[in-house]
N, C-alpha and C positions, 0 to 999 in steps of 0.2 A: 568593496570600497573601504570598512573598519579597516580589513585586514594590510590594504594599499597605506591606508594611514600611520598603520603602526612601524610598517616598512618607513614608509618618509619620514616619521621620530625616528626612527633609528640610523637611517642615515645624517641627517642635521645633528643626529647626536656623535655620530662619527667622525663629520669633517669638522664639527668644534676640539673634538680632542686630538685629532689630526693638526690642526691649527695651532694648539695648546706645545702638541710636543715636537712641535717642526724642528731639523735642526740643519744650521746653515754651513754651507762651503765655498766655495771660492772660485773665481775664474768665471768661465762660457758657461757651464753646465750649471752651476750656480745662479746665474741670475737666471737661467729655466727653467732651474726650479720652482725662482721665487714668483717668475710667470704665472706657473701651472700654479704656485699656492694662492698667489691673487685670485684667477681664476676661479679656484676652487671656494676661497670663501665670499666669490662674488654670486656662485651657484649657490652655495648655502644658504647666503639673505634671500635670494630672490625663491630661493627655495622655503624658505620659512614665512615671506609675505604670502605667496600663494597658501600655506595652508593654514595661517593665518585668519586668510580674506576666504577660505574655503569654509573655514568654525563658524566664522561671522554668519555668513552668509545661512550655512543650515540652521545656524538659529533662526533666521529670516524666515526660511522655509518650514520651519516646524511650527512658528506662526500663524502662516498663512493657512499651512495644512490645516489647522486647527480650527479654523475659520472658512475656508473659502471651498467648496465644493462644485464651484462653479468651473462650466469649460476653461476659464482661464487660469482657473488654480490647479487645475488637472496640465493641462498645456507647462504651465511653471514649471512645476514638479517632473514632469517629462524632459524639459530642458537642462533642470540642475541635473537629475540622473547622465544625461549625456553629457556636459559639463564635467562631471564626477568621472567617467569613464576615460576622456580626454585628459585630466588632473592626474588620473593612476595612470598614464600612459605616460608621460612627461615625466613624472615621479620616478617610472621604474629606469628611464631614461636615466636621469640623473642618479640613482642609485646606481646604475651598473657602471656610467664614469667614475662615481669616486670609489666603486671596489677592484675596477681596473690597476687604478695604479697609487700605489704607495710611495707618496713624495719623501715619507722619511726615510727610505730604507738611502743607505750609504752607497751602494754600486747603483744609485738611478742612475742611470746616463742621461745626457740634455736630448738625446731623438725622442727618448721615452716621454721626458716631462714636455717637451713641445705638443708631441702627438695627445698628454693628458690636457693641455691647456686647451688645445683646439675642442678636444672632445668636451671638455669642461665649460667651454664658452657656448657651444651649440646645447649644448646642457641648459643653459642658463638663459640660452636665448628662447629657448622652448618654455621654460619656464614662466619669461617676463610675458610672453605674447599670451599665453593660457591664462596668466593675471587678469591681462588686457581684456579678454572676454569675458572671464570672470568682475571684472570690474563694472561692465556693459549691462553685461546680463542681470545684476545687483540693482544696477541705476533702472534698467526697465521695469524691476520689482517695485518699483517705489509705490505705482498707487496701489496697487494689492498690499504693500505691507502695510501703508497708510493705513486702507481700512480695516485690516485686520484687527492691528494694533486699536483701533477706537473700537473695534468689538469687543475686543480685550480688555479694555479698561471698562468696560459696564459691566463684566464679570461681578467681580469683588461687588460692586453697591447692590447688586442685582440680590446675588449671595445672603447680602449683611441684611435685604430689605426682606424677603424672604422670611429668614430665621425671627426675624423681629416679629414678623406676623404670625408665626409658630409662637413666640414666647407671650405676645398678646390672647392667643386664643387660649392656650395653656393656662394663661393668668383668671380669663372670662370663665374659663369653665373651675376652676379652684372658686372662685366666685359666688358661679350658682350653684356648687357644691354645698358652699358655706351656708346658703340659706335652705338646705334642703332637698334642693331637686338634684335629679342622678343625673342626665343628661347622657343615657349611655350611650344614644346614638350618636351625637357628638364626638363624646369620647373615641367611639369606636372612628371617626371620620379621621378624628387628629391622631389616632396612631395608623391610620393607614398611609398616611404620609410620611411613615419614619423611613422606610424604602426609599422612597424622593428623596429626601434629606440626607441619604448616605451615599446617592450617585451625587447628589449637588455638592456635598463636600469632596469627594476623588476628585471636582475639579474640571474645565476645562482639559485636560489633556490626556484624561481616559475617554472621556465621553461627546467632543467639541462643542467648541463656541456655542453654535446654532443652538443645539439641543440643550447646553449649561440653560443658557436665557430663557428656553421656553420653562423648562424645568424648573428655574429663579419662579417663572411670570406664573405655572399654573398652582406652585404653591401658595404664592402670596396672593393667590384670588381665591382657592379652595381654603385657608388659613384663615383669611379675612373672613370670609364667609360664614367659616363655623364661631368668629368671634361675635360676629353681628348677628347670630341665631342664639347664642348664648345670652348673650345682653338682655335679647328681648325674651328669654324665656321667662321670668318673673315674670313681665307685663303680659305675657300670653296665657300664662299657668290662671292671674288674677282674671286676665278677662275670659276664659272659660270656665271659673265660675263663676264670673257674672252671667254668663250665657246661662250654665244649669238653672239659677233662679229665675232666672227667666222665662225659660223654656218653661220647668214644671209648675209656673205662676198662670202661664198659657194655657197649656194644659188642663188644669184644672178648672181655670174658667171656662175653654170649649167644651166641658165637661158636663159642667151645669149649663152653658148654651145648649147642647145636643138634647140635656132632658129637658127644654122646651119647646122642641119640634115639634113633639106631638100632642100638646096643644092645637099647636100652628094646622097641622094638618087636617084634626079634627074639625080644627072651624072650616077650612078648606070642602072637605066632602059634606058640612050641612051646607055649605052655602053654593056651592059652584060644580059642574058638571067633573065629572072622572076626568077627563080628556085636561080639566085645569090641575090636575094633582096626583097624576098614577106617576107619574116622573119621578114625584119625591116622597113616595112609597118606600124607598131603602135606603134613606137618609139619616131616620133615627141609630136604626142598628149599626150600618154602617159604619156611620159619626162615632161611636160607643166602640166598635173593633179599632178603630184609626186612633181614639184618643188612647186607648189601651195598649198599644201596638208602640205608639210612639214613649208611653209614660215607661214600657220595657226597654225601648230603645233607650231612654232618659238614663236607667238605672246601669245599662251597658258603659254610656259614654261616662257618668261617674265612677263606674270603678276603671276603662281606662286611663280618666284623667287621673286615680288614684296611682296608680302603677306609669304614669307620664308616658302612657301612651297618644303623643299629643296626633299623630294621624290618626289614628284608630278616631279618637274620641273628636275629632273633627269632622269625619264622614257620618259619625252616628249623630252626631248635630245637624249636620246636614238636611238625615234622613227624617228624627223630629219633625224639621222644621216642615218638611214637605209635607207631613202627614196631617200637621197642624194645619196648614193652608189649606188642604184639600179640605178637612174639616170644619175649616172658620167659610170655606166658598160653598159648600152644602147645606149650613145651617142659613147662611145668610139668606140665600136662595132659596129657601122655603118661607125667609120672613118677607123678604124682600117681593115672591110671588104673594102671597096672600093682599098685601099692601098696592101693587097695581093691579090685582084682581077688586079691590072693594073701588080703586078708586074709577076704572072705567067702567066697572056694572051702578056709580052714583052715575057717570055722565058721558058715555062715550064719544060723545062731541068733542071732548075736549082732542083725543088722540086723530078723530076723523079730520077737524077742523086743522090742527099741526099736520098733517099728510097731504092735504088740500092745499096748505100753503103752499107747503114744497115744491110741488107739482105746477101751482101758476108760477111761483116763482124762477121755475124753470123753464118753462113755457114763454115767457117774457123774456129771457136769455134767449129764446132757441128763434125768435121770433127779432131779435134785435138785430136795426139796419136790414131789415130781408121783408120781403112780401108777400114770401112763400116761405113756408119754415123747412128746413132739408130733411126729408121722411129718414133719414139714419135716425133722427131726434127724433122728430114726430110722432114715429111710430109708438116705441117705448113708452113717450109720454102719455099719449092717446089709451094707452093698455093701463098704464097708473093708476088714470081717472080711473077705468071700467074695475080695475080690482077694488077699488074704493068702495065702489056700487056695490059689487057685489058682496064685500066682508058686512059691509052695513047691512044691505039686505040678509044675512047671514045669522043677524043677531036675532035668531025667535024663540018660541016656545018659554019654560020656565028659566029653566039652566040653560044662556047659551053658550055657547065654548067661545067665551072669553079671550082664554089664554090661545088659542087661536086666531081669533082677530087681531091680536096685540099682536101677534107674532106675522101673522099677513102684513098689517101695518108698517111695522119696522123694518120688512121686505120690501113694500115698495119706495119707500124712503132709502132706503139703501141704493136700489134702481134706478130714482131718481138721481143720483148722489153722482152716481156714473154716469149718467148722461149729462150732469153737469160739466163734471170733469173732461169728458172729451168735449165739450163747446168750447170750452174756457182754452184748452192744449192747440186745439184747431184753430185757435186764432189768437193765440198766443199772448191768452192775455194770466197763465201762470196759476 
């Protein structure tokens, strides 16, 4: 098609100078000529609007391409190629009319120049009618180039908005440069984007439309990103070490917690049976590895945050903190047993009389509106009572096990808990 093209400059560039050096004679054959030159430079416009409207138009096309990958931009492209093919066919048409005949030469005769004008007019008539489709074919482009074109104009701001948010993080991290912190992972994020930035600049027309914009969109959200991780670097750096005083403030107090377990425990085996305290037999030492365990972790996560290893020293926070818990639920747990151990061996009624409630008060649920209570409930409940009887009757000798009654206890309360719950769902009262 280039090569068809160059051919028809050079023809239109032919019958201009042709036209330029015409020279005229007289009589019959004379005005034949002047036929055949009408003729010929009426082939030459119609020959220059066609490739005219042919330029026009592959600009169109290199738009659309640039954009449009959809079946109907492929269909397009299929049609101008056949378009194209028909254009060089017409082309070569009218080139081989006007190398046929040489209206200036001095012995034309007027059969010659007839016979050029006839050729020259069919020339020309081929010419206009390929316009004509070509004109068609243009006009059917229209909402394809519409939107191509509107994809095309979000280029450019897509581009400018982008690079803005490059020049923003770029600024954040100079920033927190200034105060100190390196921010190398950062750094390292915003030169990984220099690749991105040098397809986004080639531009729409190495790389298209579609893919320019994603490329715009995933800088300017990966940019943005690293700017608003910079910003808050300062406040992150300051609130991790609030965290270390913190932590090793903890620490140190579950420290001196942990050496008064045993204490705790001592008073535990004079006053109450093994069965109320072999549990928490490994809670001193334990408590002592965990707080030491954690106070290494402590000194790990300050020298990551030394070196602004902010994940590092945020998982070894983490891990602290869990050790410390574990250790503040251990110690507590031995104060906390000792403590409902003294208070059911003053008065065990108190927890028999709370479980007893429970149980009528479920009882009186299970019993409401009915005359017969539904043995699904009944039974359960009926078994409540009896476990009741029997932890109390349970309680003898010097040392009784306690810590198993409490723990019966809060078993059948839970038991009961459940049978409430399905009466209540059963009749939907929520």
């Amino acid at each position: 098609m280039e090569r068809g093209r160059r051919g028809r400059a050079d023809a239109y560039g032919r019958g201009i100078v042709a036209t330029a050096s015409r020279r005229w004679f007289g009589g019959r054959d004379e005005s034949r000529r002047a036929d055949a030159q009408a003729a010929k430079d009426a082939a030459a416009a119609a020959f220059y609007e066609l490739d005219t409207a042919q330029r026009d138009l592959r600009i169109s096309m290199e738009t659309i391409a640039a954009v449009d990958g959809s079946p109907a931009g492929r269909q397009a492209a299929e049609g101008f190629g056949a378009l194209g093919r028909r254009i060089d066919e017409v082309s070569h048409t009218y080139i081989e009319a006007v190398d046929a005949y040489d209206l200036d030469r001095v012995d034309l005769d007027g059969a010659s120049a007839g016979r050029a004008k006839q050729q020259l007019d069919r020339a020309r008539d081929e010419l206009v009618r390929v316009k004509g489709e070509l004109d068609r074919f243009a006009e059917g482009l229209r909402p394809l180039l519409d939107r191509a074109e509107s994809q095309l104009a979000q280029v450019a701001p897509a581009r400018e908005r982008a690079r803005a948010a490059l020049l923003g993080a770029s600024n954040a991290l100079d920033a927190v440069r200034a105060q100190g912190l390196r921010a190398d992972e950062l750094a390292a994020r915003l030169a990984a984007l220099g690749p991105e930035l040098t397809k986004l600049t080639q531009g729409a027309g190495q790389h298209g439309v579609p893919e320019t914009l994603q490329r715009a969109d995933r800088i300017l959200r990966d940019a943005e990103g690293i700017r608003a991780e910079a910003e808050r670097l300062p406040g992150r750096a300051a609130e991790m070490d609030r965290r270390m005083v913190s932590l090793r403030t903890r620490a140190q107090a579950l420290r001196n917690r942990a050496e008064r377990v045993d204490p705790v425990l001592s008073e535990l085996r004079r006053r109450f049976s093994a069965a109320c305290w072999q549990d928490l037999q490994p809670v001193p030492e334990q408590a002592a590895r965990d707080v030491a365990q954690a106070e290494e972790r402590l000194r790990e996560a300050g020298k990551a945050r030394e070196e602004q290893r902010w994940a590092d020293a945020t998982a070894l926070f983490a891990t602290v903190r869990a050790l410390l818990d574990a250790v503040d639920g251990a110690v507590s747990e031995a104060q906390d047993r000792l403590e409902q151990l003294e208070a059911v061996a003053r008065d065990p009624e108190v927890e028999v009389s709370r479980t007893r409630f429970a149980i009528r008060d479920a009882q009186r649920l299970a019993m409401d509106g009915r005359t017969v209570p539904d043995p699904r409930h009944a039974r359960p409940l009926d078994e409540a009572v009896a476990r009741v009887d029997r932890a109390v009757a349970g309680l003898t000798g010097r040392h009784p096990d306690y810590w198993q009654f409490l723990k019966e206890l809060e078993d059948v309360r839970s038991g009961v808990g459940r049978v409430v719950g399905e009466i209540r769902a059963q009749r939907g009262l929520g």
